[in-house]
C-alpha positions as CSV (number, residue, x, y, z in Angstrom):
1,X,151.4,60.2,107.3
2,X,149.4,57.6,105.3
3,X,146.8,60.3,104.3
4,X,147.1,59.2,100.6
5,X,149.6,62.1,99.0
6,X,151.2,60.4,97.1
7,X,148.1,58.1,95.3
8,X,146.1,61.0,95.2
9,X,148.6,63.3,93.9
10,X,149.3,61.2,91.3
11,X,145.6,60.8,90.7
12,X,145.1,64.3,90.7
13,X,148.3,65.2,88.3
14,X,147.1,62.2,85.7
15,X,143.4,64.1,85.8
16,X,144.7,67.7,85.4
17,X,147.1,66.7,82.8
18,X,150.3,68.1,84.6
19,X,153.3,66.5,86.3
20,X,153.5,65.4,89.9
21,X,156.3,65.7,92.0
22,X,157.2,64.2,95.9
23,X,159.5,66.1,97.8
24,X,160.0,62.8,100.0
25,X,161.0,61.0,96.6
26,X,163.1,63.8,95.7
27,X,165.0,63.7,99.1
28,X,165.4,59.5,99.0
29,X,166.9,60.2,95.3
30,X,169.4,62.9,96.2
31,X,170.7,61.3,99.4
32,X,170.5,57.5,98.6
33,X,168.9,57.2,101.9
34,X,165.4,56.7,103.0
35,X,163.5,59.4,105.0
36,X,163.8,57.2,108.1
37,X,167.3,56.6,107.7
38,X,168.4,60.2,107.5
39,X,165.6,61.1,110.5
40,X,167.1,58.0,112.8
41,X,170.6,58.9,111.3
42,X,171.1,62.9,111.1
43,X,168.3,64.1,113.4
44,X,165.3,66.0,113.1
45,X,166.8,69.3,112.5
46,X,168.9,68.2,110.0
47,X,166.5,66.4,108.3
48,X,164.1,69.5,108.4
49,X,166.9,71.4,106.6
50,X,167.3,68.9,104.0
51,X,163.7,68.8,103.2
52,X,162.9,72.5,103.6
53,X,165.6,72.5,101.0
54,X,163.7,70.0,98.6
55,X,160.4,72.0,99.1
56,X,162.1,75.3,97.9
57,X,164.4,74.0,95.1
58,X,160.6,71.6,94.1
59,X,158.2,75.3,94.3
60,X,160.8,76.9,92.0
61,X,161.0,74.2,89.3
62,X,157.9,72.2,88.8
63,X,154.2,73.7,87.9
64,X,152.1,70.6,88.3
65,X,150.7,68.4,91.6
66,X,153.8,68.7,94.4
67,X,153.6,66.4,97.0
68,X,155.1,67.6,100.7
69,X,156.3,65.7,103.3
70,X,153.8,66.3,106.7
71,X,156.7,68.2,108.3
72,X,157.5,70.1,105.7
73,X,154.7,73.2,107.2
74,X,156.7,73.4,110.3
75,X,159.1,75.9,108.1
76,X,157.8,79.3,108.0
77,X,159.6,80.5,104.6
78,X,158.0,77.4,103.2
79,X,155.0,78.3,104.3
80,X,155.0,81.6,102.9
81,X,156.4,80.1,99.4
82,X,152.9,78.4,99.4
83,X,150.6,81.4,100.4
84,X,148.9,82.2,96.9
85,X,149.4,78.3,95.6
86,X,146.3,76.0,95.2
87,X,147.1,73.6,98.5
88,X,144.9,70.9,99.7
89,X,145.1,69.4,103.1
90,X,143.7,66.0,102.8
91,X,142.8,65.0,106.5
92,X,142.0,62.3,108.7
93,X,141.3,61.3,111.8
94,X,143.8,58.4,114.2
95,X,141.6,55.7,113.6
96,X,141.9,56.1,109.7
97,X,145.9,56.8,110.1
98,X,145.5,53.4,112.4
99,X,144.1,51.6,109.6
100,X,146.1,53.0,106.8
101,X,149.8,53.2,108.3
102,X,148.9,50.5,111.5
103,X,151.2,53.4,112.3
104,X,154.0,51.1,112.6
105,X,157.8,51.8,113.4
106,X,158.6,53.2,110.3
107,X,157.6,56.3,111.0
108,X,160.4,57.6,113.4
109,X,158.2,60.3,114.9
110,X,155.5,57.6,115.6
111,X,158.0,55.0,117.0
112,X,156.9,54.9,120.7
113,X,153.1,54.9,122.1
114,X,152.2,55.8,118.3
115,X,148.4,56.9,118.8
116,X,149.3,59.6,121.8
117,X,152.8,60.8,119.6
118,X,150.1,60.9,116.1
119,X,147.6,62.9,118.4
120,X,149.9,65.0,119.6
121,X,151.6,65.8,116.1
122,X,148.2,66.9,114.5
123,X,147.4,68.8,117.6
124,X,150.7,70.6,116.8
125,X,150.0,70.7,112.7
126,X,146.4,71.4,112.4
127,X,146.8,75.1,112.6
128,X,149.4,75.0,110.2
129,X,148.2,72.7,107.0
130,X,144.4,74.7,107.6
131,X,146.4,78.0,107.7
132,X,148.4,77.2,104.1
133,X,145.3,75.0,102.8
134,X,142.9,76.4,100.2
135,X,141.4,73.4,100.5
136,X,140.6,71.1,103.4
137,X,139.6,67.2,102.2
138,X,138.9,64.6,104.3
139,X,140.1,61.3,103.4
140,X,138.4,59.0,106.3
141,X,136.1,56.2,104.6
142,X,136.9,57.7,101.2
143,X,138.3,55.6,98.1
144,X,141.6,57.2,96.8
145,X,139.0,58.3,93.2
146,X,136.7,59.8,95.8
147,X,139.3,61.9,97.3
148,X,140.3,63.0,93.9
149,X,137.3,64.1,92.6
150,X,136.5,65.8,96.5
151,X,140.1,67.8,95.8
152,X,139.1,68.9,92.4
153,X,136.2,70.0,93.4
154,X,137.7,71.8,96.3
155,X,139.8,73.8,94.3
156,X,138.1,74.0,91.7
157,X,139.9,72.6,89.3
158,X,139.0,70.9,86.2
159,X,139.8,67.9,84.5
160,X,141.6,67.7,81.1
């Protein structure tokens, strides 16, 4: 949340001369509802299965930068779909997300004590962006070009 995915996605799709794609844009498009909505509306789970939806139906269609939604790991057939795919991780620590997000009450899964619940959440996802990541790149103190050019480099991609 607020690690820059979307800016840098963009950023990175622009540089490499491909398309670029956000699952979270594709799911506020198809259901006319923002991710918070459906989250605060439906539930987690059914949210989950709505977006784990999105990621599949996204892997199969577009070849350029995808964005995912932070849950979107949690899935285990998603996370097999991405074995073998250039992923980066960008990363940061609570005191960046702090300054980034001021992890405020739109994020439903940050709503109450949101430092401890953000903690806790990356405690829980580490394991599981590092384990699909080719790439880990840390965003703290960085400008969204300087991420870029760190994720490029990362996976060794070049530049068109």
């Amino acid at each position: 949340m607020g690690v820059g995915k979307s800016t840098v996605g963009q950023m990175l799709a622009d540089r490499l001369g491909v398309g670029y794609r956000d699952t979270d844009d594709d799911i506020v498009a198809e259901h006319g509802r923002t991710i918070a909505e459906i989250f605060v509306d439906e539930g987690e789970p059914a949210f989950r299965a709505i977006e784990k939806q999105a990621v599949h139906r996204a892997l199969a269609e577009h070849d350029g930068v995808l964005a995912l939604g932070g849950g979107a790991i949690l899935d285990a057939d998603t996370r097999a779909l991405l074995a073998g795919q250039r992923v980066a991780y960008l990363s940061m620590d609570v005191e960046e997300a702090v300054k980034r997000t001021g992890l405020n009450a739109a994020r439903p899964l940050l709503a109450v004590n949101p430092r401890k619940q953000w903690r806790e959440l990356m405690e829980a996802r580490r394991h599981l962006y590092e384990g699909v990541a080719t790439a880990v790149v840390a965003t703290d103190g960085r400008t969204p070009e300087e991420v870029t050019q760190a994720a490029l480099d990362a996976l060794e991609l070049k530049d068109v």
